[in-house]
C-alpha positions as CSV (number, residue, x, y, z in Angstrom):
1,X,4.4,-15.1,-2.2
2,X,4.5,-11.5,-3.4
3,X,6.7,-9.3,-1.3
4,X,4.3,-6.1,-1.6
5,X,0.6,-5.9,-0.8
6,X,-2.0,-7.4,-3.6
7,X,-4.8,-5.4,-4.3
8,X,-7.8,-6.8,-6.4
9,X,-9.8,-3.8,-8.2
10,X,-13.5,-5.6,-9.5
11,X,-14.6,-3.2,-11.9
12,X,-11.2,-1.7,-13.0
13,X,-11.9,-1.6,-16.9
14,X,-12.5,2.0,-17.4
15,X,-13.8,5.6,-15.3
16,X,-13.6,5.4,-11.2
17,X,-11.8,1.5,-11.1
18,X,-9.1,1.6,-14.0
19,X,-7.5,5.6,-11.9
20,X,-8.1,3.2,-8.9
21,X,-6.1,0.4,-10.1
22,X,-3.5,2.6,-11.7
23,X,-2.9,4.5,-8.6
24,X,-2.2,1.5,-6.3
25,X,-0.1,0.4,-8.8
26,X,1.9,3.2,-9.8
27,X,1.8,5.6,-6.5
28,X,4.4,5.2,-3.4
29,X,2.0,2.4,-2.6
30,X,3.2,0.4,-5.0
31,X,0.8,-2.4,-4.8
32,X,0.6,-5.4,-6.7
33,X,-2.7,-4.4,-8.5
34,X,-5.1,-7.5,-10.0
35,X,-7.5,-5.4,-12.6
36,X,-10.7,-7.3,-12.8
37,X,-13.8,-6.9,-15.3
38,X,-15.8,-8.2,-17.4
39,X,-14.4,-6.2,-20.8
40,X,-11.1,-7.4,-22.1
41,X,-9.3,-6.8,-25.4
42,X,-6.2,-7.2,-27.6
43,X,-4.8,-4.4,-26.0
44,X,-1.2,-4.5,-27.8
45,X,-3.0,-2.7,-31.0
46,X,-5.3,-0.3,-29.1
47,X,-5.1,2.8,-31.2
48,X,-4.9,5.8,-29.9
49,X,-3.3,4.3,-26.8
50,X,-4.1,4.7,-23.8
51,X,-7.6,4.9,-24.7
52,X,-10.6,7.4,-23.8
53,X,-10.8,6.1,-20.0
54,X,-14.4,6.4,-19.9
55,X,-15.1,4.7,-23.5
56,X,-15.3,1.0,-23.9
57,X,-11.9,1.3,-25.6
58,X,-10.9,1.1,-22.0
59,X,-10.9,-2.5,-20.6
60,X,-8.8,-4.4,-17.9
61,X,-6.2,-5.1,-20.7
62,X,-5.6,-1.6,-22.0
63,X,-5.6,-1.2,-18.2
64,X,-2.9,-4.2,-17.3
65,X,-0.5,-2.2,-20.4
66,X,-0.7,0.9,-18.7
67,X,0.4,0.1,-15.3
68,X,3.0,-1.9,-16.9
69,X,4.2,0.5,-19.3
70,X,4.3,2.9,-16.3
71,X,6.5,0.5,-14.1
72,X,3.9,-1.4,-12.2
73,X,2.6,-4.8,-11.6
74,X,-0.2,-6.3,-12.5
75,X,-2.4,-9.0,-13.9
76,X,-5.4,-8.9,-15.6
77,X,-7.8,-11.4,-14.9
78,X,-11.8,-11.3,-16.7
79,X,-14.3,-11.7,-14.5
80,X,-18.2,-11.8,-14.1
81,X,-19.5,-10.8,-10.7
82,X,-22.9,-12.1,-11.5
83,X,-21.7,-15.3,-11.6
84,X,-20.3,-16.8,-8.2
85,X,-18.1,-19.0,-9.8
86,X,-16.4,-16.7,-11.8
87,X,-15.9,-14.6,-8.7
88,X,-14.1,-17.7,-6.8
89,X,-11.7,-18.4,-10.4
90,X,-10.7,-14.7,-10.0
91,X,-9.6,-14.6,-6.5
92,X,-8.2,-18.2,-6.9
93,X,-5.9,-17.2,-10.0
94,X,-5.3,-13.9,-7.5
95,X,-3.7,-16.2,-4.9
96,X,-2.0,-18.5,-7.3
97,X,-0.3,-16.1,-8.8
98,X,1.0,-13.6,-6.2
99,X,0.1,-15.8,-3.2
100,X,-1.6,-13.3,-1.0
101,X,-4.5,-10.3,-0.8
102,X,-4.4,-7.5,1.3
103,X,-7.1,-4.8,-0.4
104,X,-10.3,-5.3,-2.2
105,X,-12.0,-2.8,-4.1
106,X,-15.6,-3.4,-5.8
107,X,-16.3,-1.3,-8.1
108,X,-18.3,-2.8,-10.5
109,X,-22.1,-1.3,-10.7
110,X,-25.1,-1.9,-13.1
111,X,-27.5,1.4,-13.3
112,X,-30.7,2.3,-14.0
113,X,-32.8,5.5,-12.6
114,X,-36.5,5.3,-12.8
115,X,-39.7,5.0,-11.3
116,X,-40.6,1.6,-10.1
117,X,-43.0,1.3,-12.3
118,X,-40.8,1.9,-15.6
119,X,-37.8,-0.5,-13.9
120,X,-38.3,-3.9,-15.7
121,X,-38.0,-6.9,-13.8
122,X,-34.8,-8.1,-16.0
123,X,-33.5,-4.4,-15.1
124,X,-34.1,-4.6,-11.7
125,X,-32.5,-8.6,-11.2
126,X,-29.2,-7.1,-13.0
127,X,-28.7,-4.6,-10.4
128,X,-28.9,-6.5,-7.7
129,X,-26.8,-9.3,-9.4
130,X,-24.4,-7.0,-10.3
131,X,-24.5,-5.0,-7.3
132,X,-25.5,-6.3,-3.9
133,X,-24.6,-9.4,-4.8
134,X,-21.8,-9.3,-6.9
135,X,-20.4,-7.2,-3.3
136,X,-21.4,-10.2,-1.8
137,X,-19.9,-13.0,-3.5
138,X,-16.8,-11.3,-4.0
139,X,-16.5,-10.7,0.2
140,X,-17.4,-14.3,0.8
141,X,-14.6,-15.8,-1.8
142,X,-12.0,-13.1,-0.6
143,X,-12.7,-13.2,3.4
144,X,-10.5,-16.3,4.3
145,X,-7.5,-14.6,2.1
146,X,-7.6,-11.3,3.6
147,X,-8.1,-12.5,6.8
148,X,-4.6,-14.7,6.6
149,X,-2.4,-11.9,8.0
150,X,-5.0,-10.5,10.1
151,X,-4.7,-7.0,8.7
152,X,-7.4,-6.7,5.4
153,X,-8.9,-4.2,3.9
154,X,-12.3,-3.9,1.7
155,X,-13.2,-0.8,-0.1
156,X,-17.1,-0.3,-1.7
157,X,-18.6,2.0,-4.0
158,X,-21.8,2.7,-1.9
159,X,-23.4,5.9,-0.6
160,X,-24.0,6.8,2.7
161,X,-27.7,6.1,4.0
162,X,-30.5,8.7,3.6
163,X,-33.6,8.7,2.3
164,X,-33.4,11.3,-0.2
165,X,-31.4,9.1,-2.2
166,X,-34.6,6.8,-3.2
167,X,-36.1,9.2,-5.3
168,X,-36.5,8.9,-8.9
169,X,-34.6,5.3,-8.3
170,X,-35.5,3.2,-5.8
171,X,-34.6,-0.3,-7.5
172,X,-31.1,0.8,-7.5
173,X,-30.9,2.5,-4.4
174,X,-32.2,-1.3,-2.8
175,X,-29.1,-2.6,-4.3
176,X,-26.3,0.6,-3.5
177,X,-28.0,0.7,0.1
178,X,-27.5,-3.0,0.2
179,X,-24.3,-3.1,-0.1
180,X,-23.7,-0.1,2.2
181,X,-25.6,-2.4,5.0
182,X,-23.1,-4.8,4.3
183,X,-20.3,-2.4,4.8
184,X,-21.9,-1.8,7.8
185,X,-23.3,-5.4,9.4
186,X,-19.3,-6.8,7.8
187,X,-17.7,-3.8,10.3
188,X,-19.7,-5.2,13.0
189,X,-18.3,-8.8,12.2
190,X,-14.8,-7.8,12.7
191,X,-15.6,-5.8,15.9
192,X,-17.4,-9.2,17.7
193,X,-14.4,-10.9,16.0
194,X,-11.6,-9.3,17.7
195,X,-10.7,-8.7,14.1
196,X,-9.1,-5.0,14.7
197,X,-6.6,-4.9,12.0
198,X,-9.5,-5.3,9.6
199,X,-12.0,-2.9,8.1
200,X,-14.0,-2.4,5.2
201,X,-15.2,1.1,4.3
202,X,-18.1,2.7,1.7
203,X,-16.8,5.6,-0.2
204,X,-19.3,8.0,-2.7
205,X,-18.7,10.9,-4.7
206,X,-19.7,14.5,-3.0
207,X,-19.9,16.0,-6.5
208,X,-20.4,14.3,-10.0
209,X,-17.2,12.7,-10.9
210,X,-16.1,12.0,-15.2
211,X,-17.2,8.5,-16.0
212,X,-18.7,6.3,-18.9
213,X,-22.0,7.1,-17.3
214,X,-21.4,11.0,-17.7
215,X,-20.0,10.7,-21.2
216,X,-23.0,11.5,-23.5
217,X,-24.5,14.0,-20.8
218,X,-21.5,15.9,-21.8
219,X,-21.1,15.0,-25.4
220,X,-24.8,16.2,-25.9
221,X,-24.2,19.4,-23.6
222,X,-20.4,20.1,-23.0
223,X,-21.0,22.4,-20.4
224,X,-21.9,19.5,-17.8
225,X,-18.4,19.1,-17.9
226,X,-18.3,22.1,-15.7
227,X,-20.2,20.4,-12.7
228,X,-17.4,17.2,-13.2
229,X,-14.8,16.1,-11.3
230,X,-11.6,14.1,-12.5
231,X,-11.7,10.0,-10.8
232,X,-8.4,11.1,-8.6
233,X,-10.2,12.6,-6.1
234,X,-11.9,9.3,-5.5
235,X,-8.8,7.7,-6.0
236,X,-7.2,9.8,-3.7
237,X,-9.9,9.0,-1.0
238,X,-9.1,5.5,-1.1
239,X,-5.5,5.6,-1.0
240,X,-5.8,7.7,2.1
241,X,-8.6,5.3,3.4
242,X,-6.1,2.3,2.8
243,X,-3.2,4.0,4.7
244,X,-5.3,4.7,7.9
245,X,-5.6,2.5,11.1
246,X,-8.1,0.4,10.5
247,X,-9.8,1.4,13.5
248,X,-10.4,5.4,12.2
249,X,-12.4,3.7,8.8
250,X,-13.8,0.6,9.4
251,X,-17.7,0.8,9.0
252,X,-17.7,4.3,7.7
253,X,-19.7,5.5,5.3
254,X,-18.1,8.3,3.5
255,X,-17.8,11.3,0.8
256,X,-14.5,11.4,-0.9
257,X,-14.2,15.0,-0.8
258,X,-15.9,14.8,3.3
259,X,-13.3,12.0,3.5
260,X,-10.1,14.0,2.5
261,X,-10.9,17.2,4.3
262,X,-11.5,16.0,7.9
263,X,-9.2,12.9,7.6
264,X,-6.4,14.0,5.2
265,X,-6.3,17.7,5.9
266,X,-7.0,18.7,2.2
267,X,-9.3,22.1,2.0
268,X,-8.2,23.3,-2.3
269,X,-10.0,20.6,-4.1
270,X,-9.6,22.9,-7.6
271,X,-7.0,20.6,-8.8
272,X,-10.0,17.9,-9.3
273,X,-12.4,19.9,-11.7
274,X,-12.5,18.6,-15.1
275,X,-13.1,21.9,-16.2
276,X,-10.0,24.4,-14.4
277,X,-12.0,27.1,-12.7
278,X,-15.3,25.6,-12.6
279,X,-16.7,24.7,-9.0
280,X,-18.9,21.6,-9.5
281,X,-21.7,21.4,-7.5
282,X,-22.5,18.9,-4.8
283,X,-25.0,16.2,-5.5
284,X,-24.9,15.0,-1.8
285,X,-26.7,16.3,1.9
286,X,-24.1,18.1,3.6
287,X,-25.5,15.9,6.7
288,X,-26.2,12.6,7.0
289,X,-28.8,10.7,9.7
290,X,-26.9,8.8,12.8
291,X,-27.7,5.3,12.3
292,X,-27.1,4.4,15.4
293,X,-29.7,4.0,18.6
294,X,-29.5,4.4,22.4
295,X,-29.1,0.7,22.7
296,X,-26.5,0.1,20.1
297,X,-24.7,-2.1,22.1
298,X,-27.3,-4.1,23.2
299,X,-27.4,-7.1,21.7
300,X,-29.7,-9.2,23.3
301,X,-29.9,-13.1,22.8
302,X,-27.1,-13.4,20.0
303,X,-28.7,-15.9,17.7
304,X,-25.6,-18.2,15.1
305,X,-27.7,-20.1,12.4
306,X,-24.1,-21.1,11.1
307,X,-23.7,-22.6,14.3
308,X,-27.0,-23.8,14.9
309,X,-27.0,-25.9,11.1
310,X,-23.6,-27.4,11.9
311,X,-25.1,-28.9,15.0
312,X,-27.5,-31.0,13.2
């Protein structure tokens, strides 16, 4: 079994997951750091190297060489979160080959704003493959591991829930507010559980941050590169998410740059724009609804159909 903490990072090929996976690896944290996605290539003649981190030059290999060639450990493993199976062979390798998991981080997202009626029906099953239930899968195959010592952690790329957020996409807002119930209703399991070590926590970005997805906006129009911000701030989130009690983050649904400033003290966030100088502007509400109601803690009749199915 590894002596340091295994992280898994679905979606780590290029943009948001690959600064993720590098900064596990390569920060104090030092984490064992499994890059997982479906892009791989021979990434010993990648030329230039490292890649353009948004471009599909950038997979989990070229990923696995740098946080080797910077001092880390790592493993990449190919993976196909819309396929169950292929979520259970990559946590299985994960534990065969360091023995444990202590953080996982899904990244992976399939996209597609429109109206409803110009979102295809094959459009609209990919995002919630690749989304809601590609969360879901990889939660189910990775629960018993990160539940071993008691103390696991689950990161998601989700927003927090408003309704603003439907507009001008609401079949992927059913999948990213999906997975955001999950981070919520999975909170609640570890809570009933007596599961307090544990947490799992949705993160979003405040302002547009440099991705694959912003790449031809700003190749078409550079100066959208002046309302970008580099992946470290999310990256930066997370890390400080991951070093918290688990107690202060389970179930939250936060901003990374909301995230740093009331829970890691940081107010200068300049060092983040992709353009020095330039203040990119905030994409999300400055509030956010409560979600909870008088009787929150009411539960009622508490119904198990786990339970109930065993029994016959």
């Amino acid at each position: 079994m590894s002596p340091k903490r295994v992280a898994l990072v679905v979606g780590a090929s290029r943009g948001i997951g690959r600064q993720v996976a590098i900064d596990l690896a390569l920060t104090h944290d030092g984490y064992c750091v499994v890059v997982a996605a479906k892009s791989t290539s021979d990434a010993q003649s990648a030329s230039p190297f490292p890649p353009d981190p948004n471009s599909p030059q950038s997979t989990i290999s070229t990923v696995e060489r740098e946080i080797r060639e910077g001092g880390g450990e790592t493993t990449a493993i190919a993976v196909d979160v819309r396929d169950f199976e292929s979520i259970k062979r990559c946590v299985d390798k994960t534990i065969e080959i360091y023995g444990r998991l202590d953080v996982v981080v899904y990244n992976s997202g399939a996209i597609w704003w429109a109206a409803v009626e110009d979102t295809p029906m094959k459009r609209f099953q990919l995002m919630q493959r690749v989304n809601p239930e590609g969360l879901y899968g990889t939660i189910q195959a990775s629960l018993p591991h990160l539940k071993k010592h008691g103390s696991g952690r689950i990161i998601v790329v989700s927003p927090p829930i408003y309704s603003r957020f439907f507009r001008g996409k609401t079949a992927y807002s059913m999948g990213k507010v999906g997975m955001s119930v999950l981070t919520k209703g999975l909170a609640m399991d570890f809570q009933r559980q007596g599961l307090n070590d544990m947490a799992i926590t949705s993160i979003w970005p405040a302002a547009a941050i440099e991705s694959g997805a912003t790449r031809q906006m700003t190749i078409n129009n550079p100066k959208e590169a002046e309302d970008l911000r580099k992946a470290t701030i999310f990256s930066d989130a997370i890390l400080s998410m991951l070093r918290a009690p688990a107690s202060k983050v389970n179930g939250r649904l936060e901003l990374d740059e909301d995230y740093l400033r009331t829970d890691a003290g940081i107010t200068d966030f300049s060092k983040y724009s992709v353009i020095p100088g330039a203040a990119p502007r905030r994409i999300m509400p400055v509030q956010f609804p409560d979600l909870t109601v008088k009787e929150q803690d009411d539960e009622g009749k508490r119904m198990n159909s786990a339970a109930e199915s065993a029994k016959l």
